[in-house]
Predicted model as a PDB file, atoms N, CA, C, CB and O in Angstrom, pLDDT in the B-factor column:
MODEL        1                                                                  
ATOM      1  N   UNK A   1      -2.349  -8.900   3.656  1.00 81.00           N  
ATOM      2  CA  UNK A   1      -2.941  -7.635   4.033  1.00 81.00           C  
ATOM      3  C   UNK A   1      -2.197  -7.104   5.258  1.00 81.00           C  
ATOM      4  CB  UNK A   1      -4.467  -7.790   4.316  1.00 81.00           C  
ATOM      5  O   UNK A   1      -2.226  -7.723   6.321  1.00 81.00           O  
ATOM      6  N   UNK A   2      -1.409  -5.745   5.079  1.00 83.00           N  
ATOM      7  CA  UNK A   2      -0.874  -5.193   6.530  1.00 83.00           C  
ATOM      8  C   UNK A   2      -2.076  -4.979   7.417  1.00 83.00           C  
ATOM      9  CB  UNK A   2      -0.024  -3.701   6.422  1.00 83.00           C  
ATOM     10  O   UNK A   2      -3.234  -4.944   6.999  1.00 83.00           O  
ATOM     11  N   UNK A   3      -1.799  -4.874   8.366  1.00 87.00           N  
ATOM     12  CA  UNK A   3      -2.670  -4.512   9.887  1.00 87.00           C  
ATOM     13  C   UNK A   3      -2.420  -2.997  10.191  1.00 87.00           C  
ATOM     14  CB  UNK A   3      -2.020  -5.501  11.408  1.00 87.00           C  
ATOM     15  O   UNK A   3      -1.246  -2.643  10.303  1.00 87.00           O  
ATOM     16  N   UNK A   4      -3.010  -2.448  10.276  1.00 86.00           N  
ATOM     17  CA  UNK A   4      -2.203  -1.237  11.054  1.00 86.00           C  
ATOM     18  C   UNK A   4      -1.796  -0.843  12.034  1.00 86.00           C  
ATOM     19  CB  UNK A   4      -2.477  -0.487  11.069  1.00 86.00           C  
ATOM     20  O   UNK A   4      -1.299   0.283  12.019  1.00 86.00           O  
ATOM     21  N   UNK A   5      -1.831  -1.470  13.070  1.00 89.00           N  
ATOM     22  CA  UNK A   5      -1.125  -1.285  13.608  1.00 89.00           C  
ATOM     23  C   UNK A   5       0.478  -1.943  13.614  1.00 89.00           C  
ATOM     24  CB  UNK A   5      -1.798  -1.324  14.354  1.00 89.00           C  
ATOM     25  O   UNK A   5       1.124  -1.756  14.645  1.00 89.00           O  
ATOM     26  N   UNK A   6       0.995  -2.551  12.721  1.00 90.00           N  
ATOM     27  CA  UNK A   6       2.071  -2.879  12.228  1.00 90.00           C  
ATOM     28  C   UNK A   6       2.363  -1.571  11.375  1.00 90.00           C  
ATOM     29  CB  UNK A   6       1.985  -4.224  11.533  1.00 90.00           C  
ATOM     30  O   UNK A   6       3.559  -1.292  11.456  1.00 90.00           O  
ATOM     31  N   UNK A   7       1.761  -0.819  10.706  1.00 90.00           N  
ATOM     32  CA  UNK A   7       2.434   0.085   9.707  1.00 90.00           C  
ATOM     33  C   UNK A   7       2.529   0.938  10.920  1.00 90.00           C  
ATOM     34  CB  UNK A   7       1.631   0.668   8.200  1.00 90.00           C  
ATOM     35  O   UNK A   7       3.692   1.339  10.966  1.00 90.00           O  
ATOM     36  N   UNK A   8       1.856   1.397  11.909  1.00 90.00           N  
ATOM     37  CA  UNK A   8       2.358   2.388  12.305  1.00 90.00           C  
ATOM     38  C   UNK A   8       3.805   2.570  13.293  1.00 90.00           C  
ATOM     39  CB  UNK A   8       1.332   2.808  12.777  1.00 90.00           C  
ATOM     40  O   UNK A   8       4.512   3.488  13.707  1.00 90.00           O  
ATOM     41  N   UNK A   9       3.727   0.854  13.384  1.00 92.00           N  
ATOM     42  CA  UNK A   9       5.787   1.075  13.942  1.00 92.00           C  
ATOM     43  C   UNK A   9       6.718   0.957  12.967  1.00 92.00           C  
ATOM     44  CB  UNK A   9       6.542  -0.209  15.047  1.00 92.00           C  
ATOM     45  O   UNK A   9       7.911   0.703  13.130  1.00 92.00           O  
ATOM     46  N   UNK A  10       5.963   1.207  11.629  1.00 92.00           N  
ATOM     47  CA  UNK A  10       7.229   1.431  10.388  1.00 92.00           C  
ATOM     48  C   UNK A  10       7.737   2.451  10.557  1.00 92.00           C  
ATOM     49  CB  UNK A  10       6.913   1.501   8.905  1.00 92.00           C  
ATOM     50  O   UNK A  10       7.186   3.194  11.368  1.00 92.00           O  
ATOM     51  N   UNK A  11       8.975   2.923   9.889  1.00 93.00           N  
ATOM     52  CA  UNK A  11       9.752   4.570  10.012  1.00 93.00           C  
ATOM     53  C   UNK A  11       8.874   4.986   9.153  1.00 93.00           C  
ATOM     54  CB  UNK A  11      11.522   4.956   9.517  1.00 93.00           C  
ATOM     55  O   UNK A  11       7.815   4.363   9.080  1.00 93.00           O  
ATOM     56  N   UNK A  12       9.089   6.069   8.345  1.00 93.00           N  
ATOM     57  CA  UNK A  12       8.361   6.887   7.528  1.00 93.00           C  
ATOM     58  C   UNK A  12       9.535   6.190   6.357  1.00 93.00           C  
ATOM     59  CB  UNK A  12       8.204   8.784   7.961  1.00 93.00           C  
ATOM     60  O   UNK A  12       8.738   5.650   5.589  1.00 93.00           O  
ATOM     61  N   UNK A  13      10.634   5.954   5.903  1.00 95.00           N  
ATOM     62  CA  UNK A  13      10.987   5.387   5.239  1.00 95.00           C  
ATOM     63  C   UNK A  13      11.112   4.248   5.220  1.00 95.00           C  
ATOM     64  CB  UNK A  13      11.554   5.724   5.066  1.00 95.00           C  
ATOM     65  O   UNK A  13      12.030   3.737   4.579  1.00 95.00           O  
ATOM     66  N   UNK A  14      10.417   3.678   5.766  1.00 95.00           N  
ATOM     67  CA  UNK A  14       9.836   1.986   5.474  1.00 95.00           C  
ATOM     68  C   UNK A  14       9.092   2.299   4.475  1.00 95.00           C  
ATOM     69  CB  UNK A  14       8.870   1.067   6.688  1.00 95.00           C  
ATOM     70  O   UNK A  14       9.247   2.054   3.279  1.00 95.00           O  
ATOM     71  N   UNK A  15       7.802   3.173   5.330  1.00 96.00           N  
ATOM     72  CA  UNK A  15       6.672   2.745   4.722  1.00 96.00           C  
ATOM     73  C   UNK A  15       6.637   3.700   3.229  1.00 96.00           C  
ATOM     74  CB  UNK A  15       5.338   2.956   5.821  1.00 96.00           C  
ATOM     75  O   UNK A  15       5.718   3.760   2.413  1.00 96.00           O  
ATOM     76  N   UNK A  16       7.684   4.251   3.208  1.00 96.00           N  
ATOM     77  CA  UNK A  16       7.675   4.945   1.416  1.00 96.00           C  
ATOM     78  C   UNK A  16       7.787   3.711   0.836  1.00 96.00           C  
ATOM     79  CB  UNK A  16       9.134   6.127   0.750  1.00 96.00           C  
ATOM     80  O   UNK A  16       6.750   3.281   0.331  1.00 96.00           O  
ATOM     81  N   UNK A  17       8.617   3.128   0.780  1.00 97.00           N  
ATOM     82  CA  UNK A  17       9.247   1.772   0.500  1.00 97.00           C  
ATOM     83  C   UNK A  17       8.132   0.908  -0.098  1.00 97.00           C  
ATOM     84  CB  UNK A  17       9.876   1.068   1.862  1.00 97.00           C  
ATOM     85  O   UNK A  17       8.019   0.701  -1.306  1.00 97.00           O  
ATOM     86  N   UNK A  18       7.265   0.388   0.912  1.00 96.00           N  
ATOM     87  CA  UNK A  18       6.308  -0.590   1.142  1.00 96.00           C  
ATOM     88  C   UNK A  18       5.594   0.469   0.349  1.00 96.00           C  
ATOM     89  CB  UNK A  18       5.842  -1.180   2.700  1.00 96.00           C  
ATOM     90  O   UNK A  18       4.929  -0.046  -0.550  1.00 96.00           O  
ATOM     91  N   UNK A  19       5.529   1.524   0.380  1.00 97.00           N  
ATOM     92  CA  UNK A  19       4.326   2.321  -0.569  1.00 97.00           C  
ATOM     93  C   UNK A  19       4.475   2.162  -2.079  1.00 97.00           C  
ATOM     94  CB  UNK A  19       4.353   4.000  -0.335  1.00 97.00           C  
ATOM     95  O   UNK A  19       3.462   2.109  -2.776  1.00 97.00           O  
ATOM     96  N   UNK A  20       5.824   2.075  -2.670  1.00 98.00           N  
ATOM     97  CA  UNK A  20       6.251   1.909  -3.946  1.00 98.00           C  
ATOM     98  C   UNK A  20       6.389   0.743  -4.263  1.00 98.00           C  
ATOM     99  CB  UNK A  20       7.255   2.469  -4.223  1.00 98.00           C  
ATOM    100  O   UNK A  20       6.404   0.403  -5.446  1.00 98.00           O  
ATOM    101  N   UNK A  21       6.544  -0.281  -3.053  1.00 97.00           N  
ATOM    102  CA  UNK A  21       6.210  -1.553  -3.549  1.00 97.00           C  
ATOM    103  C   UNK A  21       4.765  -2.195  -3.759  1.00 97.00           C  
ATOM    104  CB  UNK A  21       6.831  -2.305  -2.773  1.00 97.00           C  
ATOM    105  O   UNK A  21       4.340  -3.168  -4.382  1.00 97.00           O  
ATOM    106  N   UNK A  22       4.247  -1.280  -3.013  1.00 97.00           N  
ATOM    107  CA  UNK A  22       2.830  -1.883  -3.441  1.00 97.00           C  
ATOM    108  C   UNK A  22       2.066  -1.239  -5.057  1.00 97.00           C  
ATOM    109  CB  UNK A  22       1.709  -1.429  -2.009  1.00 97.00           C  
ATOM    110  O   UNK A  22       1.328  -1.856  -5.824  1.00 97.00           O  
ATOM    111  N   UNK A  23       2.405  -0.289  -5.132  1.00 98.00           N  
ATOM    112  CA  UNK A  23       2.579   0.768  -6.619  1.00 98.00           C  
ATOM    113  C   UNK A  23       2.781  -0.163  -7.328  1.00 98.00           C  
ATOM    114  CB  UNK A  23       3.811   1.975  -6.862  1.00 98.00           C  
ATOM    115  O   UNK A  23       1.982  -0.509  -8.198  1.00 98.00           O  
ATOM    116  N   UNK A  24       4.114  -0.870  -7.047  1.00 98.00           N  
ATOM    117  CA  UNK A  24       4.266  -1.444  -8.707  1.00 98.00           C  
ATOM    118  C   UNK A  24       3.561  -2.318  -8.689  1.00 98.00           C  
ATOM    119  CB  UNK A  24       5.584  -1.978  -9.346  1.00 98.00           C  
ATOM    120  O   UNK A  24       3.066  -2.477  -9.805  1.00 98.00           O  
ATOM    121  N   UNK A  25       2.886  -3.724  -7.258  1.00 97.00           N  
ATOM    122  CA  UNK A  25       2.281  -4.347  -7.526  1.00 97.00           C  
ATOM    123  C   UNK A  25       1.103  -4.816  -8.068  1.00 97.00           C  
ATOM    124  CB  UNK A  25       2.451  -4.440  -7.123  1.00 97.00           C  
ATOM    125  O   UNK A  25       0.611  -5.904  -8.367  1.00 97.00           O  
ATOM    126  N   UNK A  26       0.664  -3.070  -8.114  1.00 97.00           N  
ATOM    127  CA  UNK A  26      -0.773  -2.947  -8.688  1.00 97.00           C  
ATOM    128  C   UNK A  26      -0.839  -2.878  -9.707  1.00 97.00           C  
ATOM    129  CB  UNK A  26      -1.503  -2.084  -8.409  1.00 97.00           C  
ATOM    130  O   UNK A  26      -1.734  -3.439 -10.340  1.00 97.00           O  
ATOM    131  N   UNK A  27       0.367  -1.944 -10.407  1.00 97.00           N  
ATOM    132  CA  UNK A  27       0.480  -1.711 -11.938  1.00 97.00           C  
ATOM    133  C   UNK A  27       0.480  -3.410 -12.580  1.00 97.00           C  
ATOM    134  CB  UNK A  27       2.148  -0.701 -12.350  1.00 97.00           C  
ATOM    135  O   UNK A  27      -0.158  -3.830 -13.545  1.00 97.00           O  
ATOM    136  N   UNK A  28       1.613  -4.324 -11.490  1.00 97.00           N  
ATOM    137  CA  UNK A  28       1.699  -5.384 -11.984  1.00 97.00           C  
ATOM    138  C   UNK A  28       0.187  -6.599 -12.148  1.00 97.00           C  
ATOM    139  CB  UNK A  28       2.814  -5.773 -11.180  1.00 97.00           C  
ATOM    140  O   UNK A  28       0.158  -7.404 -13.079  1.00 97.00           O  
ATOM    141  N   UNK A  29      -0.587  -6.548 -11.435  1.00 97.00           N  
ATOM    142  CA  UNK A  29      -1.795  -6.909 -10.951  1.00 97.00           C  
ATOM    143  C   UNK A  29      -2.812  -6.626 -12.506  1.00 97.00           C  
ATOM    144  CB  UNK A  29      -2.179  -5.886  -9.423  1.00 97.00           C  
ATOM    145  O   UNK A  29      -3.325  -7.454 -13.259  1.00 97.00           O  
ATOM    146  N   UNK A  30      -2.810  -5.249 -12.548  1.00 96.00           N  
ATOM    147  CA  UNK A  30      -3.657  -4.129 -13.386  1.00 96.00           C  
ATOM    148  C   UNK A  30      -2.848  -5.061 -14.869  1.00 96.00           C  
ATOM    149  CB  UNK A  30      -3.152  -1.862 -12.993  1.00 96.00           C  
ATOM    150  O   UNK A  30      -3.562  -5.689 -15.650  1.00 96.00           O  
ATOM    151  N   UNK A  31      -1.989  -5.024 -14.964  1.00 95.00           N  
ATOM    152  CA  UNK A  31      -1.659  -5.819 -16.389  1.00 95.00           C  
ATOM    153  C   UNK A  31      -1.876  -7.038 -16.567  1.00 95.00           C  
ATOM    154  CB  UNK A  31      -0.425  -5.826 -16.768  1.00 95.00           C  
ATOM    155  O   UNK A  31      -2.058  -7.400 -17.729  1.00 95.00           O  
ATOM    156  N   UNK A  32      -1.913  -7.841 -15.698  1.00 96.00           N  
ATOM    157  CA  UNK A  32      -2.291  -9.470 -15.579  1.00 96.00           C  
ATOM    158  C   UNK A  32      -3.676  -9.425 -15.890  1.00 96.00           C  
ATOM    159  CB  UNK A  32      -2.049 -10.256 -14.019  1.00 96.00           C  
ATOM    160  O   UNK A  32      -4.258 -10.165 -16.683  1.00 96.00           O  
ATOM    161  N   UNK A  33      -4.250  -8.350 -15.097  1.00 95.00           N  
ATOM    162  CA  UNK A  33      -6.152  -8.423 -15.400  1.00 95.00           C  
ATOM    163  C   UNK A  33      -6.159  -8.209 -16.390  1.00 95.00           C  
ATOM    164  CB  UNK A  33      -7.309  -7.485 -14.799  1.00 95.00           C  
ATOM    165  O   UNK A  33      -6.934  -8.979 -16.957  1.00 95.00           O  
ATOM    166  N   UNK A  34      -5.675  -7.490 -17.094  1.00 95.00           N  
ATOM    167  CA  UNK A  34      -6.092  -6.669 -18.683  1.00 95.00           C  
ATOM    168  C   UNK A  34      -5.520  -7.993 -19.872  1.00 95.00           C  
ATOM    169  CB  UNK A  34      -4.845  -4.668 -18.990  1.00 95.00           C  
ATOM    170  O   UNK A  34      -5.696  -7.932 -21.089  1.00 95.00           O  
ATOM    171  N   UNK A  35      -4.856  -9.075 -19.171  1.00 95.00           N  
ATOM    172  CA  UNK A  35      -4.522 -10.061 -20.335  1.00 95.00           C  
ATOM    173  C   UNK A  35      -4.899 -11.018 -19.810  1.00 95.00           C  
ATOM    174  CB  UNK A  35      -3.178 -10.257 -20.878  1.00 95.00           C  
ATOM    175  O   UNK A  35      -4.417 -12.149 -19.874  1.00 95.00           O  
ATOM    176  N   UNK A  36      -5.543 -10.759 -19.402  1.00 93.00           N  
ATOM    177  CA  UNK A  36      -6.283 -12.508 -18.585  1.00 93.00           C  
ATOM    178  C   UNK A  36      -5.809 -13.423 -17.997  1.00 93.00           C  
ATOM    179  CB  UNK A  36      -6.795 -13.486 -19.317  1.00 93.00           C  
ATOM    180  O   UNK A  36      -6.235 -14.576 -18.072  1.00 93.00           O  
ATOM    181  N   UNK A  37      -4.888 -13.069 -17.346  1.00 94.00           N  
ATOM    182  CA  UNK A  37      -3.646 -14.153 -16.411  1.00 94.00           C  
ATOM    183  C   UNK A  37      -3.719 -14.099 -14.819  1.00 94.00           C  
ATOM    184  CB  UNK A  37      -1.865 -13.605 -16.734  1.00 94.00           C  
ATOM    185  O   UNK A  37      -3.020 -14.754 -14.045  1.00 94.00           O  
ATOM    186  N   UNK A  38      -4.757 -13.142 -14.480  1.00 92.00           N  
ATOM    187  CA  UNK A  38      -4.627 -12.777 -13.029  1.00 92.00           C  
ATOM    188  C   UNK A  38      -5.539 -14.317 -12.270  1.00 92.00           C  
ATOM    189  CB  UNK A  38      -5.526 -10.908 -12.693  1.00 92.00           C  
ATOM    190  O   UNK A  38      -6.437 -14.972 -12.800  1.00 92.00           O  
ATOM    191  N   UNK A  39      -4.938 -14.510 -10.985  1.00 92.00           N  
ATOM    192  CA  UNK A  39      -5.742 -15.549 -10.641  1.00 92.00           C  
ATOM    193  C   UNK A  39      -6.750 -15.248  -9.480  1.00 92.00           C  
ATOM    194  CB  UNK A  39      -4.890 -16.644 -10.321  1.00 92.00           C  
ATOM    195  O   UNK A  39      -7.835 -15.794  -9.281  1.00 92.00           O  
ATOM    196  N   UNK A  40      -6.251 -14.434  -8.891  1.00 93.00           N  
ATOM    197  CA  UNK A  40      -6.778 -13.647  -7.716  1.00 93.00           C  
ATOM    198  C   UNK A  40      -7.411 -12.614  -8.055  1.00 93.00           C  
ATOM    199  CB  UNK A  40      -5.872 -13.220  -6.838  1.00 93.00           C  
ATOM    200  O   UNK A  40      -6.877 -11.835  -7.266  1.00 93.00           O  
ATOM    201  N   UNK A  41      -8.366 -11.799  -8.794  1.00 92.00           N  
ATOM    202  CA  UNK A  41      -9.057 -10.311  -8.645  1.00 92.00           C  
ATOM    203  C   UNK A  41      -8.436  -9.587  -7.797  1.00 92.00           C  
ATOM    204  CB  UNK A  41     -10.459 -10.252  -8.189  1.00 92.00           C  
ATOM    205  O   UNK A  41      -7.571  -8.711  -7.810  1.00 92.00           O  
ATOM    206  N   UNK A  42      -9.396 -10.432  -6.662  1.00 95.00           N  
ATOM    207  CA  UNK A  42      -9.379  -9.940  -5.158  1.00 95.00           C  
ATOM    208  C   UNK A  42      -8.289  -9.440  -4.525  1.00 95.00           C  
ATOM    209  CB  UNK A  42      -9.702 -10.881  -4.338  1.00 95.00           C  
ATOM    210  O   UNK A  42      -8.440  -8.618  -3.621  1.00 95.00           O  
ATOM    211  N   UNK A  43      -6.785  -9.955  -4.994  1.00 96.00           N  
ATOM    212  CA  UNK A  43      -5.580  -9.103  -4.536  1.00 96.00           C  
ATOM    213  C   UNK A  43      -5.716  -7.503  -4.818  1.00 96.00           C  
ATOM    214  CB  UNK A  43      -4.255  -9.645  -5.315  1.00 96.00           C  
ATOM    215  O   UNK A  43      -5.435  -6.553  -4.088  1.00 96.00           O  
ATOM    216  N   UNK A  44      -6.137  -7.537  -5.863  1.00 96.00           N  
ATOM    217  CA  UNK A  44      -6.275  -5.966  -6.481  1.00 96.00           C  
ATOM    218  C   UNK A  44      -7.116  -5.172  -5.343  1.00 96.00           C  
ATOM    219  CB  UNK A  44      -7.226  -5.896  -8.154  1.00 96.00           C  
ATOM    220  O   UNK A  44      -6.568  -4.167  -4.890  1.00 96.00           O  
ATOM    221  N   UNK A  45      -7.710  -5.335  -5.106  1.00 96.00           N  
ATOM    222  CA  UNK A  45      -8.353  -4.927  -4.038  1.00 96.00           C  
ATOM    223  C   UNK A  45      -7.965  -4.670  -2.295  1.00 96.00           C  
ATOM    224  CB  UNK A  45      -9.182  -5.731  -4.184  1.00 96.00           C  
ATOM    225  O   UNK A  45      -8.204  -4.011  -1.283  1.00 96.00           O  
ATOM    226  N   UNK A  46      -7.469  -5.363  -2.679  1.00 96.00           N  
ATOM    227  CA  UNK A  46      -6.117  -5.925  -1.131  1.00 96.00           C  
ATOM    228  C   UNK A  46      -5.478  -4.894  -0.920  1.00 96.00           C  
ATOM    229  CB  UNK A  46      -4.695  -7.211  -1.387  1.00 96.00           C  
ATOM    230  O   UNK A  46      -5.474  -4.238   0.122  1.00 96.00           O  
ATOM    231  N   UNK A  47      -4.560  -4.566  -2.469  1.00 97.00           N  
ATOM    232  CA  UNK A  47      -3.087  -3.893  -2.624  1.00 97.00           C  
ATOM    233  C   UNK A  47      -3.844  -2.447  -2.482  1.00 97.00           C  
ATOM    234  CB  UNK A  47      -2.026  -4.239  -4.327  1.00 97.00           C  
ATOM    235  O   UNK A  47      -3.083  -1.686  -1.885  1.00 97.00           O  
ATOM    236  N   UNK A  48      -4.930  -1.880  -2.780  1.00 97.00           N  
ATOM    237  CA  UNK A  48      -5.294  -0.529  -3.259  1.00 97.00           C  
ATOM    238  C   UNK A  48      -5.655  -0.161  -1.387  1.00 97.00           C  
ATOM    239  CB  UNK A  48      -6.883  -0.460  -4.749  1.00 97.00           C  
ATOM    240  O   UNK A  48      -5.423   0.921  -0.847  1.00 97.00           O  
ATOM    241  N   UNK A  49      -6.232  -1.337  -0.734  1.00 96.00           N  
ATOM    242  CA  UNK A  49      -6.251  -0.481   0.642  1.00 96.00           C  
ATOM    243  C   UNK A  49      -5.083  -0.560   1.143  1.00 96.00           C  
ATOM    244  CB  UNK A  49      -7.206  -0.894   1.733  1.00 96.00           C  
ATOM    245  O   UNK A  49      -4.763   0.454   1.764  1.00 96.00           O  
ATOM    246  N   UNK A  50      -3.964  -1.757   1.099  1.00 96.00           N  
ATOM    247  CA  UNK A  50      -3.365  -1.230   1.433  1.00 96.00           C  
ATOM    248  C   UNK A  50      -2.147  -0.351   1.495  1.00 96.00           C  
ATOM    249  CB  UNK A  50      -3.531  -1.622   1.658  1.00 96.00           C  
ATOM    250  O   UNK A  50      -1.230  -0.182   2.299  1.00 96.00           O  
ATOM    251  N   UNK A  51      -2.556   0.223   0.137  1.00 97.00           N  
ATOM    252  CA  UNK A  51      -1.784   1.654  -0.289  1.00 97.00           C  
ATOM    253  C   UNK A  51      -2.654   2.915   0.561  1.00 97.00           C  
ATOM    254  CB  UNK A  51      -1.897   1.951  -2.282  1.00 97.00           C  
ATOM    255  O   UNK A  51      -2.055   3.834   1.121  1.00 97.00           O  
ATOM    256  N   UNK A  52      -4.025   2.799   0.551  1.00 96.00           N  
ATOM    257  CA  UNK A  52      -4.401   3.812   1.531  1.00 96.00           C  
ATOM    258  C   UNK A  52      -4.392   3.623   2.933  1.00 96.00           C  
ATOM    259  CB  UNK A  52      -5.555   4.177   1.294  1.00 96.00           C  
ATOM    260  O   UNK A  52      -4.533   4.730   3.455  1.00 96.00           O  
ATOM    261  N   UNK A  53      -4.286   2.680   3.830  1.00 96.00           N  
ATOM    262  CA  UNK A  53      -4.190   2.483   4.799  1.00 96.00           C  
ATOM    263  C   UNK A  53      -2.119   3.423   5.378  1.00 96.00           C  
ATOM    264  CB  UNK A  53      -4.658   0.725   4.745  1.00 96.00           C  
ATOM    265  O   UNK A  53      -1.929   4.024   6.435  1.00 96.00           O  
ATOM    266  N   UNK A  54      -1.185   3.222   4.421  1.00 96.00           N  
ATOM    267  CA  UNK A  54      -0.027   3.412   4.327  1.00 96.00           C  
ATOM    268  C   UNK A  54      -0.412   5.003   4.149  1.00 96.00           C  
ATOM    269  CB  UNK A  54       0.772   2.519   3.255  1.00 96.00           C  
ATOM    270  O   UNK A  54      -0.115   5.820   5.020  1.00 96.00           O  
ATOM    271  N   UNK A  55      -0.966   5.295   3.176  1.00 96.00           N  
ATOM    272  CA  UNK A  55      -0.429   6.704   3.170  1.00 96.00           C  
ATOM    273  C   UNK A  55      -1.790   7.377   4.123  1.00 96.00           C  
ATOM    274  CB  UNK A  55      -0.173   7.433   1.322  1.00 96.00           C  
ATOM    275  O   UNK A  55      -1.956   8.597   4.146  1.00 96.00           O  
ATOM    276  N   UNK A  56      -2.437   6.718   4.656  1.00 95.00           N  
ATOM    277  CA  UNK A  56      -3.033   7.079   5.889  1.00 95.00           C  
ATOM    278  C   UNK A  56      -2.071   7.370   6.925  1.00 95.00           C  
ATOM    279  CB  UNK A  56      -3.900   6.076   6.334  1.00 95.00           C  
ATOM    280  O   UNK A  56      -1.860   8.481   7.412  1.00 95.00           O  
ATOM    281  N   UNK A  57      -1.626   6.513   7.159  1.00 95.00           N  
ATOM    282  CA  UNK A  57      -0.483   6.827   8.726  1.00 95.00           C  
ATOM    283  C   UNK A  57       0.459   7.607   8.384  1.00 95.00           C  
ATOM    284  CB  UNK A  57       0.432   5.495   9.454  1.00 95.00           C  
ATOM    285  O   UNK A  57       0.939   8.264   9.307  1.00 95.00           O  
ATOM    286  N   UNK A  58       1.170   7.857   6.704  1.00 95.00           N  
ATOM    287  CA  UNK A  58       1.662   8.525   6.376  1.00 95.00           C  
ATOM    288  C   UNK A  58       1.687   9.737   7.114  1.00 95.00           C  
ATOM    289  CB  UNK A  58       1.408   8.465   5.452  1.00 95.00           C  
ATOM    290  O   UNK A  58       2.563  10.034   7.927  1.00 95.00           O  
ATOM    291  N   UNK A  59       0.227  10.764   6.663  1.00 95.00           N  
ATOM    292  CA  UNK A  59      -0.329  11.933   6.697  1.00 95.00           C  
ATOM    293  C   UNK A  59      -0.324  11.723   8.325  1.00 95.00           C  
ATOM    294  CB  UNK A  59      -1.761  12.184   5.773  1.00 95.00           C  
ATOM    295  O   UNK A  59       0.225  12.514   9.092  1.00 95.00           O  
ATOM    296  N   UNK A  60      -0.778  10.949   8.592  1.00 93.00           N  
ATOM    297  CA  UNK A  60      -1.119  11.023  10.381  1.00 93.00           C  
ATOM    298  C   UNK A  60       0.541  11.624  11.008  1.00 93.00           C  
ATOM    299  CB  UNK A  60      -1.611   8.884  11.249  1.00 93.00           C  
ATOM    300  O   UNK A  60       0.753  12.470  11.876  1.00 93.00           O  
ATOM    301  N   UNK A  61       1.302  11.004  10.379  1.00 92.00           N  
ATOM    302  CA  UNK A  61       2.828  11.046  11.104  1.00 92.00           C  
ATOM    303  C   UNK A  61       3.094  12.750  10.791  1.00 92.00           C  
ATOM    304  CB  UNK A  61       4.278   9.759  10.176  1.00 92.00           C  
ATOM    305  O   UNK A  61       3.750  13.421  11.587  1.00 92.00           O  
ATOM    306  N   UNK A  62       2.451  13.394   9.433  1.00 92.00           N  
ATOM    307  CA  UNK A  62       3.123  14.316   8.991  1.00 92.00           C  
ATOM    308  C   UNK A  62       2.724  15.367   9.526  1.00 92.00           C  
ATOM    309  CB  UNK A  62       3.161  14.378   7.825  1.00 92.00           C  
ATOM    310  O   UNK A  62       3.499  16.298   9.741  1.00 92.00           O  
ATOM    311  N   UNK A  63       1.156  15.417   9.908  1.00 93.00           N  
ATOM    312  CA  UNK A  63       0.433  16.082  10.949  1.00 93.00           C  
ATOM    313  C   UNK A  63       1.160  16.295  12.288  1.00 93.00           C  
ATOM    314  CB  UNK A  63      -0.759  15.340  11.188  1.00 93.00           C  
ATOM    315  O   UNK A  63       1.568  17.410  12.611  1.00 93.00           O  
ATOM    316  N   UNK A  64       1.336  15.042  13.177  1.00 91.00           N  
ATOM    317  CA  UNK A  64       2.169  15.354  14.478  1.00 91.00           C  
ATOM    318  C   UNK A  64       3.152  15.883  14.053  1.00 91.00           C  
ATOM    319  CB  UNK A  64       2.588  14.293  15.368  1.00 91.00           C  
ATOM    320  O   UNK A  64       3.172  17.045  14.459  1.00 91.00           O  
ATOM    321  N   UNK A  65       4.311  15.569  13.215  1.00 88.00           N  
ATOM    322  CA  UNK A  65       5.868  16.346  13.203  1.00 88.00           C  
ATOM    323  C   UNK A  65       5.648  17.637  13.139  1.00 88.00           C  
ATOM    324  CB  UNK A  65       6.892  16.031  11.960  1.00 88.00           C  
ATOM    325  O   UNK A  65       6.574  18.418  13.359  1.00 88.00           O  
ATOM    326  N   UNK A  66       4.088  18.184  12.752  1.00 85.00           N  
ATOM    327  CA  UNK A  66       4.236  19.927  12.093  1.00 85.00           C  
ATOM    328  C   UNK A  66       3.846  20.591  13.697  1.00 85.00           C  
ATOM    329  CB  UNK A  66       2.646  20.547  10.398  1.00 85.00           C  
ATOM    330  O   UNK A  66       4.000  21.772  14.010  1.00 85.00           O  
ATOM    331  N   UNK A  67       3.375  19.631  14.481  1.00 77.00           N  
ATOM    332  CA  UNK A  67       2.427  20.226  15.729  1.00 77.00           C  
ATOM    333  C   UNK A  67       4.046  20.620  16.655  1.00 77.00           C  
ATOM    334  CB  UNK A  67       0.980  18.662  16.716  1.00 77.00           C  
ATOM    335  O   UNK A  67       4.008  21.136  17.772  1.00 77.00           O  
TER     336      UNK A  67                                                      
ENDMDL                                                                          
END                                                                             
């Protein structure tokens, strides 16, 4: 699980990065559940905040650059 305050000393192209990596991990996650191979649930859950936690600071960053 990231912290956030670790994402927020990512660049903004880190955290695209880390954003698409967590994307696929879910898709990857989301297919393991659907065939019965997942061992963890609970990751799924993990990965989805912390895709919003990311594109939280995202928006936060995109806000200051416009000010």
């Amino acid at each position: 699980m990231l912290k956030a305050s670790a994402v927020r000393e990512m660049t903004t192209e880190e955290l695209n990065n880390k954003l698409a990596d967590l994307k696929n991990e879910l898709f990857n996650l989301r297919f393991q559940h659907s065939t019965s191979q997942l061992d963890n649930p609970m990751r799924i859950v993990e990965v989805k905040k912390d895709i919003a936690r990311i594109k939280t600071i995202l928006r936060e960053k995109e806000l200051t650059a416009n000010k």
